[in-house]
N, CA, C and O atoms as a printed pandas DataFrame, in Angstrom:
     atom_number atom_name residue_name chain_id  residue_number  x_coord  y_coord  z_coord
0              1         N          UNK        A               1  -11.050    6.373   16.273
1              2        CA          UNK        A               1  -11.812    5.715   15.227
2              3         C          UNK        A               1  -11.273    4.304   15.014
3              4         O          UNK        A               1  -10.046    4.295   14.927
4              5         N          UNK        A               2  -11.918    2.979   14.895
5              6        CA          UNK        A               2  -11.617    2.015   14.780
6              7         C          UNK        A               2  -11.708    1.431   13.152
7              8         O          UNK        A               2  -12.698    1.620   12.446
8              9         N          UNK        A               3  -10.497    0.699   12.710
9             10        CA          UNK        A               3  -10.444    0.607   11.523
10            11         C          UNK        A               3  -10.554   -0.735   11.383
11            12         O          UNK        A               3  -10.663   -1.255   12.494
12            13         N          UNK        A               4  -10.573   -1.493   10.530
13            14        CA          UNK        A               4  -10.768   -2.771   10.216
14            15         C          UNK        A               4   -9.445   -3.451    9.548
15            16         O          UNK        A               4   -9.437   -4.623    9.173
16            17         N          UNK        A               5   -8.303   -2.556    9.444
17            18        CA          UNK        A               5   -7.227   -2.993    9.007
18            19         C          UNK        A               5   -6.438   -3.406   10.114
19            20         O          UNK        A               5   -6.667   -2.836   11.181
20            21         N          UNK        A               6   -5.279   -4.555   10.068
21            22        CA          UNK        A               6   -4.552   -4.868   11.006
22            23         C          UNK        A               6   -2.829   -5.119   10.264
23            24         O          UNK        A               6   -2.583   -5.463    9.108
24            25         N          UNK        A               7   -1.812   -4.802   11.406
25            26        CA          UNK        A               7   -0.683   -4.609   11.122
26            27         C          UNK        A               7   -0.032   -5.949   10.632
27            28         O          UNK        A               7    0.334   -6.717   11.521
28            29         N          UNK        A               8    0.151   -6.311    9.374
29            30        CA          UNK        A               8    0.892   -7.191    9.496
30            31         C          UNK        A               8    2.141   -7.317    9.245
31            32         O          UNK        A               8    2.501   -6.505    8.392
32            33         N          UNK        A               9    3.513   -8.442    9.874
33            34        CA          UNK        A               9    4.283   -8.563    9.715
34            35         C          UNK        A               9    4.794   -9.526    8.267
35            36         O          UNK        A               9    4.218  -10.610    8.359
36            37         N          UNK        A              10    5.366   -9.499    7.432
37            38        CA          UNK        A              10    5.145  -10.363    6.176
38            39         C          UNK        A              10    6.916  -10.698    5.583
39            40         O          UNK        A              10    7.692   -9.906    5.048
40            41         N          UNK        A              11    7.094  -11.981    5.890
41            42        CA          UNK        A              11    8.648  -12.118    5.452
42            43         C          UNK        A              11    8.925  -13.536    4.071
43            44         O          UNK        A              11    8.239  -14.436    3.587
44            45         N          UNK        A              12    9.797  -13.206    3.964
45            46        CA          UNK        A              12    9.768  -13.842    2.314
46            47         C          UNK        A              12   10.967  -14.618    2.751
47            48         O          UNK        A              12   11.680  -14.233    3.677
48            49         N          UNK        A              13   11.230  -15.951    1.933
49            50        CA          UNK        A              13   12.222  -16.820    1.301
50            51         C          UNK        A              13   12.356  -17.284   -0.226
51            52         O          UNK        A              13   12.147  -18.459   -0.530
52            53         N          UNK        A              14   12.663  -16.454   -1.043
53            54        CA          UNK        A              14   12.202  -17.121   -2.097
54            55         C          UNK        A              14   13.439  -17.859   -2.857
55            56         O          UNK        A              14   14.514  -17.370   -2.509
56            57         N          UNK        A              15   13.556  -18.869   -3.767
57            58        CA          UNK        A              15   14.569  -19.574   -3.783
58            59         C          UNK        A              15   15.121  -19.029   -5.365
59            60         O          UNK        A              15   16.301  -18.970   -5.709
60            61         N          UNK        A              16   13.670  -18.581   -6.376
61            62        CA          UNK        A              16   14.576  -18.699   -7.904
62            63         C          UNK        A              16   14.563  -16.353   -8.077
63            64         O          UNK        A              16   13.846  -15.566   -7.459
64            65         N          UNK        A              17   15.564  -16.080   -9.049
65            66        CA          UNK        A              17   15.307  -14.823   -8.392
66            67         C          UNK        A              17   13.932  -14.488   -9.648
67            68         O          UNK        A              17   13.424  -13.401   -9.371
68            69         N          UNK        A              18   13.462  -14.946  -10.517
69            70        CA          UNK        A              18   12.488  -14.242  -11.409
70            71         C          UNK        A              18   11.302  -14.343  -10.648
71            72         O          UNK        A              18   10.333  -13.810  -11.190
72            73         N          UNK        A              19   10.979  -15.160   -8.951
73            74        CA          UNK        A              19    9.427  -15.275   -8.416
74            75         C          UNK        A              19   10.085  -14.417   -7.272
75            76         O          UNK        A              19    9.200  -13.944   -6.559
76            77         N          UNK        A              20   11.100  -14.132   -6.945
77            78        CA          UNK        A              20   11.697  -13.136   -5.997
78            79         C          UNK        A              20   11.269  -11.629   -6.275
79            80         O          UNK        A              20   10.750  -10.871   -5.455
80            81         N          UNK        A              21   11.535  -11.397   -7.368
81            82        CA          UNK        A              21   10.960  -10.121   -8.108
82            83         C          UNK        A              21    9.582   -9.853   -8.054
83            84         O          UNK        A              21    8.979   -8.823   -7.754
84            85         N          UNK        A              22    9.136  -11.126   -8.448
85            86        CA          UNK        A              22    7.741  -10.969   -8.736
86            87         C          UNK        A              22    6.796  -10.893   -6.820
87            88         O          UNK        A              22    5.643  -10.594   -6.507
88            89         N          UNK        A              23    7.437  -11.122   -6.381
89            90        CA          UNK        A              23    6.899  -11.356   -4.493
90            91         C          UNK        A              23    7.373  -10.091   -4.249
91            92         O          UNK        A              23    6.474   -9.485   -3.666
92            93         N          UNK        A              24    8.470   -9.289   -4.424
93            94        CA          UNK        A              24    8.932   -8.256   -3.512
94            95         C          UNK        A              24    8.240   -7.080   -4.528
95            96         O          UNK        A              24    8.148   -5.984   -3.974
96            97         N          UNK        A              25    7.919   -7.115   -5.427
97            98        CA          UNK        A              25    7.062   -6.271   -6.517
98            99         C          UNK        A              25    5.348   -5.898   -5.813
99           100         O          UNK        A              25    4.793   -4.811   -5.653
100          101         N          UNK        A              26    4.818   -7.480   -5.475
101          102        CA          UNK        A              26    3.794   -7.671   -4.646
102          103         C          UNK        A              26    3.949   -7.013   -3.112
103          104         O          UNK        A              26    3.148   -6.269   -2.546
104          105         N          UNK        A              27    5.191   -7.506   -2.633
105          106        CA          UNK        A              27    4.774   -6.915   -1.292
106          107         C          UNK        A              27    4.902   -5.575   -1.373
107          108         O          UNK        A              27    4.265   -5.014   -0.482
108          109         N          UNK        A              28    5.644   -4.637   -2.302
109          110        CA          UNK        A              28    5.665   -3.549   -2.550
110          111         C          UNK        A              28    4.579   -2.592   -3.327
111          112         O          UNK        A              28    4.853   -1.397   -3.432
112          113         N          UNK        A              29    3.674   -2.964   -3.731
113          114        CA          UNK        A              29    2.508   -2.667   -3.326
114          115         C          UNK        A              29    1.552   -2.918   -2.775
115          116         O          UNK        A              29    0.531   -2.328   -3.129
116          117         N          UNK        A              30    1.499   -3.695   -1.903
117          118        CA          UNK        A              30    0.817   -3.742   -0.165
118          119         C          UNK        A              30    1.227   -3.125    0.988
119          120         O          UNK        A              30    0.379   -2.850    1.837
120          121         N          UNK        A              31    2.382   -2.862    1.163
121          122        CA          UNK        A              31    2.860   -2.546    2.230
122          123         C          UNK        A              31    4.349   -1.456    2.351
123          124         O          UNK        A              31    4.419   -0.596    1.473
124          125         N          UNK        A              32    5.264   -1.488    3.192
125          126        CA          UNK        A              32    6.139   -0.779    3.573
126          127         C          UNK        A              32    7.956   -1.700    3.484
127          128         O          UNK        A              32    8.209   -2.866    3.788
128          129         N          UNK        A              33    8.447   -1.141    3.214
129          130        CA          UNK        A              33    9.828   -2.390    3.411
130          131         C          UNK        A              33   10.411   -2.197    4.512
131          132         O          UNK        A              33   10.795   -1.059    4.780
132          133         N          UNK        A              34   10.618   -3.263    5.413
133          134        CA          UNK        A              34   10.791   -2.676    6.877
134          135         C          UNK        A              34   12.675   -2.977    6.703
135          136         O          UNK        A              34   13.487   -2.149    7.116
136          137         N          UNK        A              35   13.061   -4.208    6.069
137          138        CA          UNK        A              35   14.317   -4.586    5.763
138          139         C          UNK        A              35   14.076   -5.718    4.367
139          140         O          UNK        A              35   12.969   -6.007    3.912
140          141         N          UNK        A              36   15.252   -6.184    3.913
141          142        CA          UNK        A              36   15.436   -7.043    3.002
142          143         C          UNK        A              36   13.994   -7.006    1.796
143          144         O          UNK        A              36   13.509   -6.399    0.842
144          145         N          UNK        A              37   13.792   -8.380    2.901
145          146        CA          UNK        A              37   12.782   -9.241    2.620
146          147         C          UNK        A              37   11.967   -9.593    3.965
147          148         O          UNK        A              37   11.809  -10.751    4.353
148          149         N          UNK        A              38   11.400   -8.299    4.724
149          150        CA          UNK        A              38   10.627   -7.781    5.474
150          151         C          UNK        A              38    9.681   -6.572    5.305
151          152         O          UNK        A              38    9.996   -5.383    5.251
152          153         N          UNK        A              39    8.735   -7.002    5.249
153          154        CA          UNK        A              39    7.504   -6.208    4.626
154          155         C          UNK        A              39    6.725   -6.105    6.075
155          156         O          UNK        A              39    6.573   -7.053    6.844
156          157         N          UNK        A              40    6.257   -4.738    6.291
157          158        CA          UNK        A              40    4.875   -4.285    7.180
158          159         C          UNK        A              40    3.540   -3.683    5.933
159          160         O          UNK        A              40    3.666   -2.805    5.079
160          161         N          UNK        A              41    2.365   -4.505    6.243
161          162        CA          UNK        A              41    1.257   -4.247    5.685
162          163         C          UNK        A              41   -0.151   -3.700    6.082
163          164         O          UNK        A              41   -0.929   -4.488    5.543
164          165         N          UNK        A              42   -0.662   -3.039    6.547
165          166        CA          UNK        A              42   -1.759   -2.477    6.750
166          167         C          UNK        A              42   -2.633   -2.951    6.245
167          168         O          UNK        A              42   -2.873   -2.340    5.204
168          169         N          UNK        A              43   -3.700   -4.253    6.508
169          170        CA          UNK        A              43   -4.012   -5.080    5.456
170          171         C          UNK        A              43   -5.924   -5.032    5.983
171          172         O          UNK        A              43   -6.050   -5.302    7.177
172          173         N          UNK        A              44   -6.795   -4.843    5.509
173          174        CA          UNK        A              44   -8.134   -5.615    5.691
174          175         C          UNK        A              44   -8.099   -6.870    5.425
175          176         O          UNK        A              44   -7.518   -7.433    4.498
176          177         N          UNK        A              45   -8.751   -7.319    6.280
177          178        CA          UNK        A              45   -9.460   -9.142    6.232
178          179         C          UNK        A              45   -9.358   -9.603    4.436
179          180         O          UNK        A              45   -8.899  -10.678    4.050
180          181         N          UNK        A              46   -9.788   -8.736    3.715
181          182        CA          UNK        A              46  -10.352   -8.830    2.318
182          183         C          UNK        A              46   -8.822   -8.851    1.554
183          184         O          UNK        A              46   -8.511   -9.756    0.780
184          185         N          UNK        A              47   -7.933   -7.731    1.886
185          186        CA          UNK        A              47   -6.764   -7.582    1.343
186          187         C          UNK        A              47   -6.104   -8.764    1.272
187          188         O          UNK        A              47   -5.729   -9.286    0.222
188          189         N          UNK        A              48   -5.935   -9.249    2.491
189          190        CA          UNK        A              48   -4.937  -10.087    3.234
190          191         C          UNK        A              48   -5.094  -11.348    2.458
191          192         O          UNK        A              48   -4.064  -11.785    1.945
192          193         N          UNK        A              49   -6.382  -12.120    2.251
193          194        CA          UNK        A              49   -6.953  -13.172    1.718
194          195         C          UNK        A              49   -6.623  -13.042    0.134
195          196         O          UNK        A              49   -6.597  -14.099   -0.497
196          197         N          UNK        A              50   -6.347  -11.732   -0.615
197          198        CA          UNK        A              50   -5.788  -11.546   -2.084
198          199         C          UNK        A              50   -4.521  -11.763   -2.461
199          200         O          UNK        A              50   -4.043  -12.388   -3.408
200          201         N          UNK        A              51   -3.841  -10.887   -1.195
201          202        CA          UNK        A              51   -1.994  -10.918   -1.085
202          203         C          UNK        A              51   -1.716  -12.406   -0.770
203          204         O          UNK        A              51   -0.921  -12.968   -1.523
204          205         N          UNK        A              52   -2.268  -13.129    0.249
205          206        CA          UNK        A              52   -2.282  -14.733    0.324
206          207         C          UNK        A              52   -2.273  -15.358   -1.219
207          208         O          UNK        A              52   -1.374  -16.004   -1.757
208          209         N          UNK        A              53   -3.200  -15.069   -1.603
209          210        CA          UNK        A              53   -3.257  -16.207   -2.773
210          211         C          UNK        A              53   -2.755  -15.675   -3.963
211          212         O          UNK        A              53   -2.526  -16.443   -4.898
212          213         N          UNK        A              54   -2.454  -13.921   -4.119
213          214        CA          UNK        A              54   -1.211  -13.533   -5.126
214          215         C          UNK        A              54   -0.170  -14.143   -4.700
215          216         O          UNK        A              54    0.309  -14.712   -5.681
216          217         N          UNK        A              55    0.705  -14.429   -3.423
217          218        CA          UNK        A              55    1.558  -14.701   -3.029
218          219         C          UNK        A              55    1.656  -16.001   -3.646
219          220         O          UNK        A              55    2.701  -16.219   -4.260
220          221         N          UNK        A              56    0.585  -17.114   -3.602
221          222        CA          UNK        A              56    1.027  -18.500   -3.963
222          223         C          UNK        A              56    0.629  -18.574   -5.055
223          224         O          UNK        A              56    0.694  -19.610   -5.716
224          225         N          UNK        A              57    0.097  -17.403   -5.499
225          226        CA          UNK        A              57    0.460  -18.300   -7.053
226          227         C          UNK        A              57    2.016  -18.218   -8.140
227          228         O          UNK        A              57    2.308  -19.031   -9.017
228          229         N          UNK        A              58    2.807  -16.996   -7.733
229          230        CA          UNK        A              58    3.909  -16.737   -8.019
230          231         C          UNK        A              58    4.827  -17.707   -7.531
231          232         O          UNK        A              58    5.810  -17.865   -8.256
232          233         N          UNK        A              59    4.765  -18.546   -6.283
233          234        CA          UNK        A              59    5.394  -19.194   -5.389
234          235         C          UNK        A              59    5.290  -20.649   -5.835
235          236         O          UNK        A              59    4.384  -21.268   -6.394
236          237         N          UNK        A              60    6.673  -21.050   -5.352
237          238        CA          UNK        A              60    7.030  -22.666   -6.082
238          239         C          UNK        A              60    6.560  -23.156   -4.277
239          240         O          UNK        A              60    7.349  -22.877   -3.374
240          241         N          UNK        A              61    5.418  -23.778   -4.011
241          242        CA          UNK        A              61    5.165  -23.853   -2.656
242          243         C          UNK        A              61    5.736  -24.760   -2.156
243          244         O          UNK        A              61    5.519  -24.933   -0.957
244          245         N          UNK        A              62    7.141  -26.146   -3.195
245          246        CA          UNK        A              62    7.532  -27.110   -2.438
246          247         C          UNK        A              62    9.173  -26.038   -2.099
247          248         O          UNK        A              62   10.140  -26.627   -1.617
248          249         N          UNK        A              63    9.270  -24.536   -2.411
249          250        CA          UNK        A              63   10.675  -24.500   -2.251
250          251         C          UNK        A              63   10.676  -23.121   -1.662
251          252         O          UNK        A              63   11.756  -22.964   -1.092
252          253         N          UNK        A              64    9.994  -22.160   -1.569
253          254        CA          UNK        A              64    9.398  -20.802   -1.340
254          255         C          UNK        A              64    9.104  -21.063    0.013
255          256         O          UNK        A              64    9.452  -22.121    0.539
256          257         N          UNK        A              65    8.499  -20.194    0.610
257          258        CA          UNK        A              65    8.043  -19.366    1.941
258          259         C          UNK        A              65    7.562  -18.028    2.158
259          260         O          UNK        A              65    8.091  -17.136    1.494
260          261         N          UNK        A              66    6.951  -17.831    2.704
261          262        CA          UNK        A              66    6.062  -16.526    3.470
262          263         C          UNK        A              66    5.542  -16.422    4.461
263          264         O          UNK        A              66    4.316  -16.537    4.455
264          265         N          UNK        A              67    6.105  -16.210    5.493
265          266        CA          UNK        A              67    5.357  -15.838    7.278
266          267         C          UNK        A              67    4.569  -15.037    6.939
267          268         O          UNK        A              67    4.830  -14.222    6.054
268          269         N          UNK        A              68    3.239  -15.087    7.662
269          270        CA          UNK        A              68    2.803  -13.801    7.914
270          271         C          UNK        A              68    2.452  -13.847    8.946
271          272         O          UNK        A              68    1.753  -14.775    9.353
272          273         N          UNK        A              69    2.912  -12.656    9.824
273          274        CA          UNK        A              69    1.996  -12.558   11.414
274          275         C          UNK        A              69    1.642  -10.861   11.430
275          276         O          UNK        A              69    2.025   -9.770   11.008
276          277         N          UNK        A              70    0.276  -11.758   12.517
277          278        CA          UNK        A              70   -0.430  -10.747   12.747
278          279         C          UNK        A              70   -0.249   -9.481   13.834
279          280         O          UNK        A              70   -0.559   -9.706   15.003
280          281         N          UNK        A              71    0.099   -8.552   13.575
281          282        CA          UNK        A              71    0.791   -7.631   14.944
282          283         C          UNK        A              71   -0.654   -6.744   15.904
283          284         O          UNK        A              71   -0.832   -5.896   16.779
284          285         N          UNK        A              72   -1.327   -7.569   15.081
285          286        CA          UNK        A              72   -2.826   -6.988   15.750
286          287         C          UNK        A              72   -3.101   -5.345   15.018
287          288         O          UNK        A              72   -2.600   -4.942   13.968
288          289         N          UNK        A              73   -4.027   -4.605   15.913
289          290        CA          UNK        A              73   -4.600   -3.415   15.291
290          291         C          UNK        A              73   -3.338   -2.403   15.152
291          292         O          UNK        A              73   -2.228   -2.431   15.683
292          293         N          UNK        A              74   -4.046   -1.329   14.063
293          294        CA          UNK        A              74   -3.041   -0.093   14.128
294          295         C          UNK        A              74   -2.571    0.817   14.994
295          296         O          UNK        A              74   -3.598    1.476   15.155
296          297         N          UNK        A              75   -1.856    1.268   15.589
297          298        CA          UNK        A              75   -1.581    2.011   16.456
298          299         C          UNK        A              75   -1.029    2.075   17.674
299          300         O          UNK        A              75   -0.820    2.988   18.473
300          301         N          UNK        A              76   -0.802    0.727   17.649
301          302        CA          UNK        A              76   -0.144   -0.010   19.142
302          303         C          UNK        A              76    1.274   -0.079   18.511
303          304         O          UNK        A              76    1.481   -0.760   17.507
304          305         N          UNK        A              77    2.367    0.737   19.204
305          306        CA          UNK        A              77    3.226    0.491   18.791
306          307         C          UNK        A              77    4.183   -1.163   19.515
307          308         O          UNK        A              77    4.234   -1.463   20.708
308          309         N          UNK        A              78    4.740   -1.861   18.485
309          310        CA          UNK        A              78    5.425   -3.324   18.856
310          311         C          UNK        A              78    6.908   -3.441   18.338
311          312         O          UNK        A              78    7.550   -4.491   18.316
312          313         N          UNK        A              79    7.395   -2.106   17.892
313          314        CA          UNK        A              79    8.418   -2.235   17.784
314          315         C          UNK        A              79    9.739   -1.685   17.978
315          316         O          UNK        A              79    9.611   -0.469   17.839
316          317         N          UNK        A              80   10.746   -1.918   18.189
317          318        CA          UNK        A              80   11.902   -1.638   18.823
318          319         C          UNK        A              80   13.255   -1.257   17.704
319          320         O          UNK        A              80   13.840   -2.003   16.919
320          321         N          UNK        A              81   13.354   -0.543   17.849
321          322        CA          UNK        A              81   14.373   -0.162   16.793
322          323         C          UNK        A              81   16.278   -0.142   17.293
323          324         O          UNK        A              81   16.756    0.825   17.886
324          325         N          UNK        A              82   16.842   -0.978   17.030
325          326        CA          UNK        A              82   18.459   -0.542   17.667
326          327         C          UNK        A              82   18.821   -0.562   16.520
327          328         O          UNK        A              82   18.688   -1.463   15.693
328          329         N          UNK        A              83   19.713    1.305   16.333
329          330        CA          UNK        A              83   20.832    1.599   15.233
330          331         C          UNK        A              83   19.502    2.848   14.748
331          332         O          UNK        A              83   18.719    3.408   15.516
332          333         N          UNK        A              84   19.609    3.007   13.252
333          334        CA          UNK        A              84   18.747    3.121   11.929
334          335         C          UNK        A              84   17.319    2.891   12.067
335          336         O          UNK        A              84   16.972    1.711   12.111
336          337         N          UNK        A              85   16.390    3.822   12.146
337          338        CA          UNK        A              85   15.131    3.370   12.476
338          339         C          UNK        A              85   14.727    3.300   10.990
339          340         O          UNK        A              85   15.061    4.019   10.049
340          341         N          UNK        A              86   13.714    1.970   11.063
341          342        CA          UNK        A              86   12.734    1.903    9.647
342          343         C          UNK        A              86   11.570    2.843    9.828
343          344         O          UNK        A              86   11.055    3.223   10.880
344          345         N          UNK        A              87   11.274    3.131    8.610
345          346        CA          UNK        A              87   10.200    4.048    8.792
346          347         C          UNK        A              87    8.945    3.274    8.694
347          348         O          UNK        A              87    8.955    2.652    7.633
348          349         N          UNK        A              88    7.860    3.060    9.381
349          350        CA          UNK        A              88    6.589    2.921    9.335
350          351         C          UNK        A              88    5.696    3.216    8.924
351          352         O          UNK        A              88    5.479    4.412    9.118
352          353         N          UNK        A              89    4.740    2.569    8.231
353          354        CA          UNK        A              89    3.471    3.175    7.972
354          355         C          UNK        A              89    2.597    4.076    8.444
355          356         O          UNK        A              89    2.780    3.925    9.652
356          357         N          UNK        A              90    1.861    4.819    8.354
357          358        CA          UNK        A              90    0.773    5.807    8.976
358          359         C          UNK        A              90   -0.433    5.001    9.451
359          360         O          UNK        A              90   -0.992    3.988    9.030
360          361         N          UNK        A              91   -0.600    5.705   10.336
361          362        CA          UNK        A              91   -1.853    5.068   10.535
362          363         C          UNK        A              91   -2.821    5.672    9.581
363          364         O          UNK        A              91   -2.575    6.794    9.137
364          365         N          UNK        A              92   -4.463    4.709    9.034
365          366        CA          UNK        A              92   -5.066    4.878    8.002
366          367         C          UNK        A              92   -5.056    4.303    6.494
367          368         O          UNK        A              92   -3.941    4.215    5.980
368          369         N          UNK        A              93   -6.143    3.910    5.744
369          370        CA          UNK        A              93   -5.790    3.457    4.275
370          371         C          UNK        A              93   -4.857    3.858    3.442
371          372         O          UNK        A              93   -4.861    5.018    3.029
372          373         N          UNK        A              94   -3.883    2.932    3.054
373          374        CA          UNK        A              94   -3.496    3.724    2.101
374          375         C          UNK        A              94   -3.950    3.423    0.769
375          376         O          UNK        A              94   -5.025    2.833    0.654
376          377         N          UNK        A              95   -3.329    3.722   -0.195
377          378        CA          UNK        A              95   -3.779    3.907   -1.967
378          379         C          UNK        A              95   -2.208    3.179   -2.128
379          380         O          UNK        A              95   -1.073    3.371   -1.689
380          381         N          UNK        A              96   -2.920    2.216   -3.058
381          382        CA          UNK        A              96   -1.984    1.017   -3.848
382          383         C          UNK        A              96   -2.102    0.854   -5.343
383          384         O          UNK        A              96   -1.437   -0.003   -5.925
C-alpha cells in the first residue's frame, strides 16, 4: 500500500534553552527521538509545511537552526546502527 507520508530526518540547534524546550516539545509530537536533538518524522506534505512554520515561529532565525532531510518513502530501510540501536518508527499514521 502506498502512503503519502515520507521519512524525515529533522535536527535542531537551538541557542536560548526556553525555544529549546519549546522545539524538542514540537518535535516530540511529530515524530520519534532518534538521539539528542535528532528527530525521525513520518510526515505528509501537509504535516511537514505546519512543523516548518511551528518550527520558525518559536525560532530566533538569526541564531537557531533546523535541517530537515528527506529520507524518501516509508519502508526503505537507510539506516545503520553501531553500538545501541534507536528504535524507529512503524510503518503507517501515527496519532499525535
Amino acid at each position: 500500500m502506498r502512503t503519502n507520508r515520507r521519512r524525515y530526518l529533522i535536527a535542531y540547534d537551538i541557542r536560548k534553552p526556553v525555544r529549546l524546550r519549546r522545539i524538542c516539545k514540537l518535535m516530540e509530537a511529530n515524530g520519534e527521538r532518534l538521539q539528542y536533538s535528532v528527530f525521525i518524522c513520518d510526515l505528509n506534505r501537509t504535516e511537514l509545511i505546519h512543523l516548518r512554520a511551528d518550527s520558525e515561529e518559536i525560532m530566533n532565525l538569526d541564531e537557531d537552526s533546523v535541517v530537515i532531510v528527506d529520507l524518501g518513502e516509508l519502508g526503505e530501510d537507510r539506516f545503520t546502527f553501531v553500538g545501541r540501536r534507536a528504535g524507529l518508527p512503524t510503518q503507517g499514521a501515527q496519532i499525535v
